[in-house]
CHARMM-style PDB file with segment names, atoms N, HN, CA, C and O in Angstrom:
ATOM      1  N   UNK     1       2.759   4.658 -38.300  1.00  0.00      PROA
ATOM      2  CA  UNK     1       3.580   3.985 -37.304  1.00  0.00      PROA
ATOM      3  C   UNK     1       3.412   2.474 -37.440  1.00  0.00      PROA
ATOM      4  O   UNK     1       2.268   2.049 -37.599  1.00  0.00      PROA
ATOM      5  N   UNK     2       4.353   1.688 -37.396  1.00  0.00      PROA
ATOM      6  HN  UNK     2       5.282   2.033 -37.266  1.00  0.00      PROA
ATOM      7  CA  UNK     2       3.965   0.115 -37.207  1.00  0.00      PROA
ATOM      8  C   UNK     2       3.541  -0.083 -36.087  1.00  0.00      PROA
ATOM      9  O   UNK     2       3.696   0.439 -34.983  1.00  0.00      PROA
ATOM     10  N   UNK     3       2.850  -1.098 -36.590  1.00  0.00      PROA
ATOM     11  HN  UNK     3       2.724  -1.523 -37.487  1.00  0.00      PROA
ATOM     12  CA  UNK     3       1.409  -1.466 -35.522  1.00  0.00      PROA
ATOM     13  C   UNK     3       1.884  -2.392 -34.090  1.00  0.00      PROA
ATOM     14  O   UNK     3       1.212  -2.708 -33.108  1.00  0.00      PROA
ATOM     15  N   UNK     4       3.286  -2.661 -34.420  1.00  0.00      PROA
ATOM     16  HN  UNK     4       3.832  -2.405 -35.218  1.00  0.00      PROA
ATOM     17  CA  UNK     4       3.587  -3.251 -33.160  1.00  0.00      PROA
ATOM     18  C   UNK     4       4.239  -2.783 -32.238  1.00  0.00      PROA
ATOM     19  O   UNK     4       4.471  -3.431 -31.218  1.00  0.00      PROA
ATOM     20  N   UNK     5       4.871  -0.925 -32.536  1.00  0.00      PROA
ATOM     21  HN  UNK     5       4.682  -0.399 -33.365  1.00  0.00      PROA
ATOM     22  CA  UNK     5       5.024  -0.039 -31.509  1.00  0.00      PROA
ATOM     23  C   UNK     5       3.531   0.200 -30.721  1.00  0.00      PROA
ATOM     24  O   UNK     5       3.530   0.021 -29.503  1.00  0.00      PROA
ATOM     25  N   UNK     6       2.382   0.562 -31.322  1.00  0.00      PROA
ATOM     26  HN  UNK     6       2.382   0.707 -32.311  1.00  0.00      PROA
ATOM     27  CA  UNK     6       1.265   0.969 -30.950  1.00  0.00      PROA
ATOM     28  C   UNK     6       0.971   0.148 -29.985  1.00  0.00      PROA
ATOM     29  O   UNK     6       0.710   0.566 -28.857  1.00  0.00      PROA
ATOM     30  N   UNK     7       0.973  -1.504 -30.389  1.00  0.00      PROA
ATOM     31  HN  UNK     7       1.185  -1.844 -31.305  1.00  0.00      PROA
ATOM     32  CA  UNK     7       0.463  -2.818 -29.315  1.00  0.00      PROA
ATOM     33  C   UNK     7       1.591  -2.456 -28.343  1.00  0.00      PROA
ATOM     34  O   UNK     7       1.193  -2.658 -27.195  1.00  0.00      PROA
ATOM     35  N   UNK     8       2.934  -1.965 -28.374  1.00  0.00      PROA
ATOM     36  HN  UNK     8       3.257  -1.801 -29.306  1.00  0.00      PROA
ATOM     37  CA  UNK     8       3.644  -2.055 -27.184  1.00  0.00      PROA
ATOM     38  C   UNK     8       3.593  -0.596 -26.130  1.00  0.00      PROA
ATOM     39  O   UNK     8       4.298  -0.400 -25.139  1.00  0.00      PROA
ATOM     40  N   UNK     9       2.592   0.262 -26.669  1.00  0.00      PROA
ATOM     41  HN  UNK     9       2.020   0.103 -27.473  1.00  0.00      PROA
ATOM     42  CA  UNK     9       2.887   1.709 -26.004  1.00  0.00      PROA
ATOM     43  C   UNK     9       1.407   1.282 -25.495  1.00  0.00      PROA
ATOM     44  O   UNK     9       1.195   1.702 -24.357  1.00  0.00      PROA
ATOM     45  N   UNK    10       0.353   0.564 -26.049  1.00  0.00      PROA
ATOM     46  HN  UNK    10       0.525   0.223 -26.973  1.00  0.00      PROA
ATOM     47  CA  UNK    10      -1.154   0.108 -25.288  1.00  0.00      PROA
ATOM     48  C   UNK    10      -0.760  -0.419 -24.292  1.00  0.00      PROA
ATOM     49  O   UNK    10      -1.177   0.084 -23.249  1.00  0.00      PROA
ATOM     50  N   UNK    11       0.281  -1.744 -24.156  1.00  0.00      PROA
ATOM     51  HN  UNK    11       0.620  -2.153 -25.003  1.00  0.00      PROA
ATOM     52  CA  UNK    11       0.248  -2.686 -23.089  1.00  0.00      PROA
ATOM     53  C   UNK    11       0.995  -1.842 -22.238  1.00  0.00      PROA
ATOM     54  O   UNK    11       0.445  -1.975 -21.145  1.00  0.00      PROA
ATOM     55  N   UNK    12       2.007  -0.988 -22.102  1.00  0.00      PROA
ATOM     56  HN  UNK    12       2.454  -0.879 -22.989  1.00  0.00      PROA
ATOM     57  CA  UNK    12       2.743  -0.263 -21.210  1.00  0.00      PROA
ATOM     58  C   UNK    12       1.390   0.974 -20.712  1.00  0.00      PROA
ATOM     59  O   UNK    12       0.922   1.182 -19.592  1.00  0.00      PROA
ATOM     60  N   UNK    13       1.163   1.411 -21.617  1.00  0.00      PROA
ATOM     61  HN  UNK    13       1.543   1.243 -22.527  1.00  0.00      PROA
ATOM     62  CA  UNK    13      -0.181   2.309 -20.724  1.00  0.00      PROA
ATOM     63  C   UNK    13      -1.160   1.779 -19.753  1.00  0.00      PROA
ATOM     64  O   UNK    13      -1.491   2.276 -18.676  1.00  0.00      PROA
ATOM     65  N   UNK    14      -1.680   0.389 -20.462  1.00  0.00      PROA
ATOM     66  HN  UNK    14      -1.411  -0.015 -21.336  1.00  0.00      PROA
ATOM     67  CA  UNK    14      -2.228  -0.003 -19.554  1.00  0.00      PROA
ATOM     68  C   UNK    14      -1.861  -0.899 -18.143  1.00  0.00      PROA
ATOM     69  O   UNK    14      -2.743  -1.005 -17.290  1.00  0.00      PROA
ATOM     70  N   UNK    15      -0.478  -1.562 -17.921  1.00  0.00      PROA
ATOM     71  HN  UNK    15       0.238  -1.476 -18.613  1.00  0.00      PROA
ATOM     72  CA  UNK    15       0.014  -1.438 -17.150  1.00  0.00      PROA
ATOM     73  C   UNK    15       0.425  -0.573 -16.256  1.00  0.00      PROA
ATOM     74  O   UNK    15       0.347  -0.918 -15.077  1.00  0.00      PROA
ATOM     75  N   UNK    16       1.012   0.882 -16.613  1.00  0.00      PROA
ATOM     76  HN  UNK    16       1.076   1.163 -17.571  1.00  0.00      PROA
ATOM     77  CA  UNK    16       1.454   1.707 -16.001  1.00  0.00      PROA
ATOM     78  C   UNK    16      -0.024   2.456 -15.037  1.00  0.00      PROA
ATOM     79  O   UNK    16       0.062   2.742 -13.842  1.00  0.00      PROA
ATOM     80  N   UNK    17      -1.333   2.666 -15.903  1.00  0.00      PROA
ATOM     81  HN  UNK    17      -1.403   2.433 -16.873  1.00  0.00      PROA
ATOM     82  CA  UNK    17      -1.938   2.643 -15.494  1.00  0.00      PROA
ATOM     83  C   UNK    17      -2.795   1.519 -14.178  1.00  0.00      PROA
ATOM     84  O   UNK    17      -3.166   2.064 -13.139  1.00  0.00      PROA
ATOM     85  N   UNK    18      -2.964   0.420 -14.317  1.00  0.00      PROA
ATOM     86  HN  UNK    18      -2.662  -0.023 -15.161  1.00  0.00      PROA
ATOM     87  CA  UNK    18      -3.115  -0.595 -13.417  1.00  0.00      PROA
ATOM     88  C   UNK    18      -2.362  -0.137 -12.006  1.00  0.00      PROA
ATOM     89  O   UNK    18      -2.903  -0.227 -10.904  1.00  0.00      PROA
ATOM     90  N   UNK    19      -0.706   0.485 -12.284  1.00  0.00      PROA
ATOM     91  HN  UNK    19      -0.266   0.557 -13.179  1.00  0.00      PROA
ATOM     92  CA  UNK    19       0.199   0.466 -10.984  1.00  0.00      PROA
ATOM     93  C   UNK    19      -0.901   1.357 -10.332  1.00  0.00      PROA
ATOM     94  O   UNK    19      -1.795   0.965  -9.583  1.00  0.00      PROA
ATOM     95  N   UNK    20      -0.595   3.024 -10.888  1.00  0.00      PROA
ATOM     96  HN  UNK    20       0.131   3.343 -11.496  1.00  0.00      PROA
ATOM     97  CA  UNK    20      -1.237   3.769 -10.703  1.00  0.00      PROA
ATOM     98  C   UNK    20      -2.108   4.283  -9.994  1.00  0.00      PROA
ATOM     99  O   UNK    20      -2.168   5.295  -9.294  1.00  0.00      PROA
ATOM    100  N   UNK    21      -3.444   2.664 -10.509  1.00  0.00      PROA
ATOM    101  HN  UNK    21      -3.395   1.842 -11.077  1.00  0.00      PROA
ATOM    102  CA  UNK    21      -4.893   2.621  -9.898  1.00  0.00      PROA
ATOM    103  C   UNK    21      -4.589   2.222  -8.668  1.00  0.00      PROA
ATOM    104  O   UNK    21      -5.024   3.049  -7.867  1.00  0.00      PROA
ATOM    105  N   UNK    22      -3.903   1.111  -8.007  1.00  0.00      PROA
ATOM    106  HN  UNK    22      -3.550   0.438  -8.657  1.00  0.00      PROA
ATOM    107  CA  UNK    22      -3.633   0.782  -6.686  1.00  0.00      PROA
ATOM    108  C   UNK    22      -2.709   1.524  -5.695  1.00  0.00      PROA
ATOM    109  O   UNK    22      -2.835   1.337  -4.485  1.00  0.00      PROA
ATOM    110  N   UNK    23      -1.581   2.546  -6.308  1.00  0.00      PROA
ATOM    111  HN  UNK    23      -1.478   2.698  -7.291  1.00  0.00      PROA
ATOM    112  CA  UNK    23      -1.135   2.835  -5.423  1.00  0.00      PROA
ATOM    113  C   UNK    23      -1.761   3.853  -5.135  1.00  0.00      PROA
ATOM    114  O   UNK    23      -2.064   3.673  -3.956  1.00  0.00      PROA
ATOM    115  N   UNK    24      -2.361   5.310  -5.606  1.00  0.00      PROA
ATOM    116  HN  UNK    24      -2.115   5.456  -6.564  1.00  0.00      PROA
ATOM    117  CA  UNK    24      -2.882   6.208  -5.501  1.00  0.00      PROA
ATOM    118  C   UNK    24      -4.041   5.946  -3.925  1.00  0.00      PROA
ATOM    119  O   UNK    24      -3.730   6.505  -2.873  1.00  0.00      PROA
ATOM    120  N   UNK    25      -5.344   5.038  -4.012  1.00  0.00      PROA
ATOM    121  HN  UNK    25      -5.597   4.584  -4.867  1.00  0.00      PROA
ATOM    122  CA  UNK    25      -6.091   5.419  -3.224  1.00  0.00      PROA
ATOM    123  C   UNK    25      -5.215   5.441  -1.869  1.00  0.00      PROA
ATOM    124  O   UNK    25      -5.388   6.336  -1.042  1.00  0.00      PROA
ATOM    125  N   UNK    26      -4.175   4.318  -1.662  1.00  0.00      PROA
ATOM    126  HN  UNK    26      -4.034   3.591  -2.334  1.00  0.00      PROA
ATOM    127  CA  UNK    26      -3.897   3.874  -0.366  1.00  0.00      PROA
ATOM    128  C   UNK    26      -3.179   5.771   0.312  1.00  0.00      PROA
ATOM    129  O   UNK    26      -3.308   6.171   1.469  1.00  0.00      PROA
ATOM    130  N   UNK    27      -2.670   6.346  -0.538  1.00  0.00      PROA
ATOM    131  HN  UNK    27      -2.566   6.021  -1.478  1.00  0.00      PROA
ATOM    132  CA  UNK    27      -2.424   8.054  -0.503  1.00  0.00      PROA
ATOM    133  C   UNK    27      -3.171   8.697   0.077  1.00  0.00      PROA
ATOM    134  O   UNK    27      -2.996   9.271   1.152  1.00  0.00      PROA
ATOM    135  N   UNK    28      -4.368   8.655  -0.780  1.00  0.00      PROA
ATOM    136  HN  UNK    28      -4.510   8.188  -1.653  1.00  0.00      PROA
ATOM    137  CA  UNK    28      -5.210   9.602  -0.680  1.00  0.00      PROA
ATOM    138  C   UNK    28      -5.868   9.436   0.655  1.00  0.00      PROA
ATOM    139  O   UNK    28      -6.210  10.466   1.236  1.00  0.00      PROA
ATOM    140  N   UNK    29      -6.124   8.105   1.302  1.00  0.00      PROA
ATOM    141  HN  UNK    29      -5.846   7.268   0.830  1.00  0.00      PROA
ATOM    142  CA  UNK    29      -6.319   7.814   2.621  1.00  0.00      PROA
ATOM    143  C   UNK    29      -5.991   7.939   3.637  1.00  0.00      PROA
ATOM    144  O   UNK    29      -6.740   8.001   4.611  1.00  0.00      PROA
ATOM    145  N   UNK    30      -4.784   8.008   3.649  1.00  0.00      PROA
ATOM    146  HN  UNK    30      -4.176   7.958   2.857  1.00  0.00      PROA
ATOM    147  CA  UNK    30      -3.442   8.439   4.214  1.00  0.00      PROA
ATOM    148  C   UNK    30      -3.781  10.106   4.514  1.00  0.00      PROA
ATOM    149  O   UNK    30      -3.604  10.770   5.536  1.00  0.00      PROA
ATOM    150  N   UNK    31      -4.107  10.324   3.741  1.00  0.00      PROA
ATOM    151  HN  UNK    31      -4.251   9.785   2.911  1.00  0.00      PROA
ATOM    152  CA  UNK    31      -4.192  12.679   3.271  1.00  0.00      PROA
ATOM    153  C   UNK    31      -2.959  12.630   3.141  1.00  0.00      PROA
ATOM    154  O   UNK    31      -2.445  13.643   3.616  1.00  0.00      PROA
ATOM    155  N   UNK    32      -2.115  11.811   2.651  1.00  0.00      PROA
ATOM    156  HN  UNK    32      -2.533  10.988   2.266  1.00  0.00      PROA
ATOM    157  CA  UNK    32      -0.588  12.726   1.909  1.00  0.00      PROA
ATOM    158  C   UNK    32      -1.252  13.768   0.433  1.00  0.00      PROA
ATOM    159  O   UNK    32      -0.588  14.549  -0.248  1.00  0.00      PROA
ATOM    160  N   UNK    33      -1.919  13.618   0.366  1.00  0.00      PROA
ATOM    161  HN  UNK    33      -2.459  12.984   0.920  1.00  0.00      PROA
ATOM    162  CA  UNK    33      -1.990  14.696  -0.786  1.00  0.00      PROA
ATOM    163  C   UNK    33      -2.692  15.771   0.032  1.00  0.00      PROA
ATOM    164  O   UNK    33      -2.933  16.846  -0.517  1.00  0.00      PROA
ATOM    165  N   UNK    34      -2.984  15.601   1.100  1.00  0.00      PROA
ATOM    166  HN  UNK    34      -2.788  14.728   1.546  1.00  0.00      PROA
ATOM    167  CA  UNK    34      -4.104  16.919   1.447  1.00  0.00      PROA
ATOM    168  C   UNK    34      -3.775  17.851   2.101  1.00  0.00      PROA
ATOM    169  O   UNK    34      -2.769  18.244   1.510  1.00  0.00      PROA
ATOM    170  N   UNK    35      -3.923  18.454   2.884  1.00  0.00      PROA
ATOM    171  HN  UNK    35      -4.741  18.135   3.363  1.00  0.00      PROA
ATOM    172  CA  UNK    35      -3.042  20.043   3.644  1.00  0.00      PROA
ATOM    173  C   UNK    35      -3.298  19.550   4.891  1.00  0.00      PROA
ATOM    174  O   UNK    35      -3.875  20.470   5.470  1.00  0.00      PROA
ATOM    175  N   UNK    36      -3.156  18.226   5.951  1.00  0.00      PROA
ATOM    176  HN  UNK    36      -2.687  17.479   5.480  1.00  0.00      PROA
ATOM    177  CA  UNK    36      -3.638  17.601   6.966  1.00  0.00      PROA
ATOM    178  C   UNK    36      -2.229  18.218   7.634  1.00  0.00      PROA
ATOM    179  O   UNK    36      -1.295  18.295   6.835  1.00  0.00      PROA
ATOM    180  N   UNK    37      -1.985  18.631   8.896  1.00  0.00      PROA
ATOM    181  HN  UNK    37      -2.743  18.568   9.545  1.00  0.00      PROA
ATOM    182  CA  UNK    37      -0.367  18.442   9.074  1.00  0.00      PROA
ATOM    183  C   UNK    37      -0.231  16.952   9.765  1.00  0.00      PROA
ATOM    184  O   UNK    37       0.947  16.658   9.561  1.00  0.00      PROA
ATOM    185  N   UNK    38      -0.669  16.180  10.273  1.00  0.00      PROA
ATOM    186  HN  UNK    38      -1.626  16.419  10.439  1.00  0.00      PROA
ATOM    187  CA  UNK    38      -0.572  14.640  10.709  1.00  0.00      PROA
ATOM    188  C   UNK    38      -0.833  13.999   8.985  1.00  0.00      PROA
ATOM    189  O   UNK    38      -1.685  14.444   8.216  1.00  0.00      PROA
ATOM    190  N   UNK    39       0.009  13.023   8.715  1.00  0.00      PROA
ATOM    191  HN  UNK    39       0.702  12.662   9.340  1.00  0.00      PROA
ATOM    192  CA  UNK    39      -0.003  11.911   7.841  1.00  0.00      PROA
ATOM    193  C   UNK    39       0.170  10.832   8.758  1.00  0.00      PROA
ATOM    194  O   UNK    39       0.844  10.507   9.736  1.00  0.00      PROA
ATOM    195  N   UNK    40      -1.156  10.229   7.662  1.00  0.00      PROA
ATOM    196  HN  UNK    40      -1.704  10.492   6.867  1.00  0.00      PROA
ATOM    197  CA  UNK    40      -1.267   8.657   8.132  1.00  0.00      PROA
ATOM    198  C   UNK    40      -2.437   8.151   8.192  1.00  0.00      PROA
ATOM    199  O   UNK    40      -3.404   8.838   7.863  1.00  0.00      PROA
ATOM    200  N   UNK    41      -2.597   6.781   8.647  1.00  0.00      PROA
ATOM    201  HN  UNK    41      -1.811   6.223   8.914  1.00  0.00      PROA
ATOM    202  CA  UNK    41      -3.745   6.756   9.637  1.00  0.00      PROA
ATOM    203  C   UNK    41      -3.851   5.804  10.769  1.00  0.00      PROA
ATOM    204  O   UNK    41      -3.321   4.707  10.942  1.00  0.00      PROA
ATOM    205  N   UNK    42      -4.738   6.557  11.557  1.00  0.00      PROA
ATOM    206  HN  UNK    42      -5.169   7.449  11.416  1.00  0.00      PROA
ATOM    207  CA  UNK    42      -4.419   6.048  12.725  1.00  0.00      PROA
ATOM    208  C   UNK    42      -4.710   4.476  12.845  1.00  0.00      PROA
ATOM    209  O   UNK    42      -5.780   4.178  12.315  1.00  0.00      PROA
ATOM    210  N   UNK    43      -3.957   3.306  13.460  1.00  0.00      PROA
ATOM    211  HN  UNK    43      -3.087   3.548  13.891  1.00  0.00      PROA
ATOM    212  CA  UNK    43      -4.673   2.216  13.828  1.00  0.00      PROA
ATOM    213  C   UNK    43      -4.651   2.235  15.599  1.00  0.00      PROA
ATOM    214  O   UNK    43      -3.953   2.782  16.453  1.00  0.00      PROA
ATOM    215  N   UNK    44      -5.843   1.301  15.596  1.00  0.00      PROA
ATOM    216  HN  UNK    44      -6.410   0.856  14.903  1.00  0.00      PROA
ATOM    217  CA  UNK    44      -5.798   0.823  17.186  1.00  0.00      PROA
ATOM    218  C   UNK    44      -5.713  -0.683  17.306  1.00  0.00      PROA
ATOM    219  O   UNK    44      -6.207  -1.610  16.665  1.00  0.00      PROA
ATOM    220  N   UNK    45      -5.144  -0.621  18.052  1.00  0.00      PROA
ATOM    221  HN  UNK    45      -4.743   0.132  18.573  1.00  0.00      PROA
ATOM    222  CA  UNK    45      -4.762  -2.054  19.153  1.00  0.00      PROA
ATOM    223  C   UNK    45      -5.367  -2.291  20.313  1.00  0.00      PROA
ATOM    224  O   UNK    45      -4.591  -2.152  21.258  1.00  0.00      PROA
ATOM    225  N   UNK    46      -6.556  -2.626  20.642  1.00  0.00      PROA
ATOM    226  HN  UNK    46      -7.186  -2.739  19.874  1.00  0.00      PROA
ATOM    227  CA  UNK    46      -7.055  -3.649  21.799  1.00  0.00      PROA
ATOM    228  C   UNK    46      -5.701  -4.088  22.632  1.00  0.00      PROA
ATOM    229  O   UNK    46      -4.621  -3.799  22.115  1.00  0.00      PROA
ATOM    230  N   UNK    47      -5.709  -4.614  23.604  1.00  0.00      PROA
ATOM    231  HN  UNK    47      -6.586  -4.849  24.024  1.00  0.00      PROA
ATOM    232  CA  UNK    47      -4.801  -5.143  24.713  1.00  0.00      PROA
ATOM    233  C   UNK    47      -4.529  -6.597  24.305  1.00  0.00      PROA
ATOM    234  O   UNK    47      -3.451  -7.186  24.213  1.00  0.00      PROA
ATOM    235  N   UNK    48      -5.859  -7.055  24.068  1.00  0.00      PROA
ATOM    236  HN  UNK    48      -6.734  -6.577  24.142  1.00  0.00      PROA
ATOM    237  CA  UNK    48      -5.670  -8.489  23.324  1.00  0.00      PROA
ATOM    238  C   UNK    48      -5.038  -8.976  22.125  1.00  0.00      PROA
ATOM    239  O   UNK    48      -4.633 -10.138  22.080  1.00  0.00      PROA
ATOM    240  N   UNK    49      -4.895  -8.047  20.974  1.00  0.00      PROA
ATOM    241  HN  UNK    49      -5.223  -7.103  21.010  1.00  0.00      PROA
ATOM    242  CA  UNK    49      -4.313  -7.414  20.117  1.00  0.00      PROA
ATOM    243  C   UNK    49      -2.971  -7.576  20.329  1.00  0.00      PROA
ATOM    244  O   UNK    49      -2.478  -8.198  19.388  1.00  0.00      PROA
ATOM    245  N   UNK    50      -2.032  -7.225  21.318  1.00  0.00      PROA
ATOM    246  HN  UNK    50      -2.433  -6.720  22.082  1.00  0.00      PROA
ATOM    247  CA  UNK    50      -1.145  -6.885  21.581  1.00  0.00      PROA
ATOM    248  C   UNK    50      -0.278  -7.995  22.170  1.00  0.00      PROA
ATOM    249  O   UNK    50       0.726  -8.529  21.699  1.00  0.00      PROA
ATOM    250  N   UNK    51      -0.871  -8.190  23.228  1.00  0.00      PROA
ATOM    251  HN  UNK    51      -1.687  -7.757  23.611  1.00  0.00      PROA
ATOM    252  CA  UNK    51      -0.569  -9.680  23.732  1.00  0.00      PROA
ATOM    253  C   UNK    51      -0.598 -10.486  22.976  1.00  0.00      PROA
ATOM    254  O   UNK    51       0.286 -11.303  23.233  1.00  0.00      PROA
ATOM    255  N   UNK    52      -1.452 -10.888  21.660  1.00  0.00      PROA
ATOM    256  HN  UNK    52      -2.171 -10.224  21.451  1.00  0.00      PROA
ATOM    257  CA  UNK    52      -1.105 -11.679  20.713  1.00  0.00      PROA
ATOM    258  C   UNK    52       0.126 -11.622  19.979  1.00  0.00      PROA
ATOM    259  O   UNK    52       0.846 -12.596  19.760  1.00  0.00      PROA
ATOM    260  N   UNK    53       0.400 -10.108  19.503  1.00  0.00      PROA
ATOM    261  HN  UNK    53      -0.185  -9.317  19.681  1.00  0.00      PROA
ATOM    262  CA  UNK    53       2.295  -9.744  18.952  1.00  0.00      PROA
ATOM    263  C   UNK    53       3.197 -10.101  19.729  1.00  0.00      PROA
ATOM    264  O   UNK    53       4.250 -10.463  19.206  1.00  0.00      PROA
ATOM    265  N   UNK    54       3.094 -10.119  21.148  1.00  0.00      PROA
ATOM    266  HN  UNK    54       2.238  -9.825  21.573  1.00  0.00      PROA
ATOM    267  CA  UNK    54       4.212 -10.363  22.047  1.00  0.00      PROA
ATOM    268  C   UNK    54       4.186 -11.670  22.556  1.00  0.00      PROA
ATOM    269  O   UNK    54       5.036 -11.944  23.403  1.00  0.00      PROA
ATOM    270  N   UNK    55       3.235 -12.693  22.149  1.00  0.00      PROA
ATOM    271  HN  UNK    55       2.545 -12.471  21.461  1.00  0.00      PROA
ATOM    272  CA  UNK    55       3.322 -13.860  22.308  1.00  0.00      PROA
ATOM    273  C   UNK    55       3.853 -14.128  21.050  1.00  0.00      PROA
ATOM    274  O   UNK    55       4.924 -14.484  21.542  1.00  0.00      PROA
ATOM    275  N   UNK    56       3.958 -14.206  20.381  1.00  0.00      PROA
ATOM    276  HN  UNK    56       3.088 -13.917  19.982  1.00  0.00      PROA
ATOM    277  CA  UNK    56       4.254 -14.017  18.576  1.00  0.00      PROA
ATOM    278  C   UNK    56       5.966 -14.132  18.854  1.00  0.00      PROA
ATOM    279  O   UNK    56       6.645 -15.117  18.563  1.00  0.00      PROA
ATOM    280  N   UNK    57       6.409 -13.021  19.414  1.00  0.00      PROA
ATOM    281  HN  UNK    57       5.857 -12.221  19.650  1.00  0.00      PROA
ATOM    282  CA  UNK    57       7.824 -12.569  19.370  1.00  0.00      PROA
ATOM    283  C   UNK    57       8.430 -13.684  20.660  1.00  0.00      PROA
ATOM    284  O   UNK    57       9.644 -13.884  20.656  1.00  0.00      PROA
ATOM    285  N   UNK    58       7.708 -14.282  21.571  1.00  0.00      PROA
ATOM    286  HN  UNK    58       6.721 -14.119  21.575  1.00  0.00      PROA
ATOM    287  CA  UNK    58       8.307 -14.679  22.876  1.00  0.00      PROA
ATOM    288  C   UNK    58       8.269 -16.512  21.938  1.00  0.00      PROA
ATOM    289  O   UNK    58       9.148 -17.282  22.325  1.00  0.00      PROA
ATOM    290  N   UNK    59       7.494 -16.941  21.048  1.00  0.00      PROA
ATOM    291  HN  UNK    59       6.780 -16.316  20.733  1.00  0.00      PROA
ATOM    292  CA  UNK    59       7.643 -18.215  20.356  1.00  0.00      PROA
ATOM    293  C   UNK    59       9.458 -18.159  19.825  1.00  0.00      PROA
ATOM    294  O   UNK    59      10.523 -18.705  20.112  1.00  0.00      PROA
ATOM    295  N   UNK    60       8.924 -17.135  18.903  1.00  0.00      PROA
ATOM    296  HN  UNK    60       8.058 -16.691  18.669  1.00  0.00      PROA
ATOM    297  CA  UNK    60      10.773 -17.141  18.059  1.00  0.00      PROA
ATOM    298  C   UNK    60      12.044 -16.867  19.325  1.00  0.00      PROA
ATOM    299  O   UNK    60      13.159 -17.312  19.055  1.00  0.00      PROA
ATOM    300  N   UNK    61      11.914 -16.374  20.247  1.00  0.00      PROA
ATOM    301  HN  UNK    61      11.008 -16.013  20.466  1.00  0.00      PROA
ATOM    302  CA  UNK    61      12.552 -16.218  21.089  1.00  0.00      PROA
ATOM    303  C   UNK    61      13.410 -17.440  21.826  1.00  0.00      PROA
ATOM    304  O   UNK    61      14.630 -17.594  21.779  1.00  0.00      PROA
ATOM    305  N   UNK    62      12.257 -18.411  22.643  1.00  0.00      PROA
ATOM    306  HN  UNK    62      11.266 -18.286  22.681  1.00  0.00      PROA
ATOM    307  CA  UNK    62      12.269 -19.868  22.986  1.00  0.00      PROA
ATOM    308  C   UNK    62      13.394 -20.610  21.792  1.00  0.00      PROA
ATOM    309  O   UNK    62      14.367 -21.312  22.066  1.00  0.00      PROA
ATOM    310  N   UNK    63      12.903 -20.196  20.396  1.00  0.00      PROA
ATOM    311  HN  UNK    63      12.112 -19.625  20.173  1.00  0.00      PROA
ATOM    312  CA  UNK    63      13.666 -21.302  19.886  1.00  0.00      PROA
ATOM    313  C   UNK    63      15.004 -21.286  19.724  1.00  0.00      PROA
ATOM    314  OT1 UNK    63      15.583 -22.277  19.280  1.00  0.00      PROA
TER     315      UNK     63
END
C-alpha cells in the first residue's frame, strides 16, 4: 500500500478515536447504556442557585 494512505487511515483512527474517548464516558454516566429505566443525572439547585438564573434573565429583560 502507499505509505501515504496508511499516514491518512492513522490520523483518521486516531482522531476518530479521540471523539470517541470523550463522548462515551459522559453516556456511561448518564446509564444510557445500562438497563436504568430513568436516564440522566440528577442535578440540584440550592435556592440561591436559582435566584442567581432569575436575576440573570430579569438583567436581559430591563434592557
Amino acid at each position: 500500500m502507499d505509505r501515504t494512505f496508511i499516514i491518512a487511515v492513522l490520523v483518521v483512527t486516531l482522531f476518530a478515536g479521540f471523539l470517541i474517548g470523550y463522548s462515551v464516558p459522559p453516556f456511561i454516566q448518564a446509564g444510557v447504556f445500562s438497563g436504568r429505566k430513568e436516564k440522566g443525572v440528577e442535578s440540584q439547585i440550592d435556592k440561591g442557585m436559582e435566584q442567581h438564573y432569575k436575576d440573570l434573565f430579569k438583567d436581559e429583560e430591563e434592557k
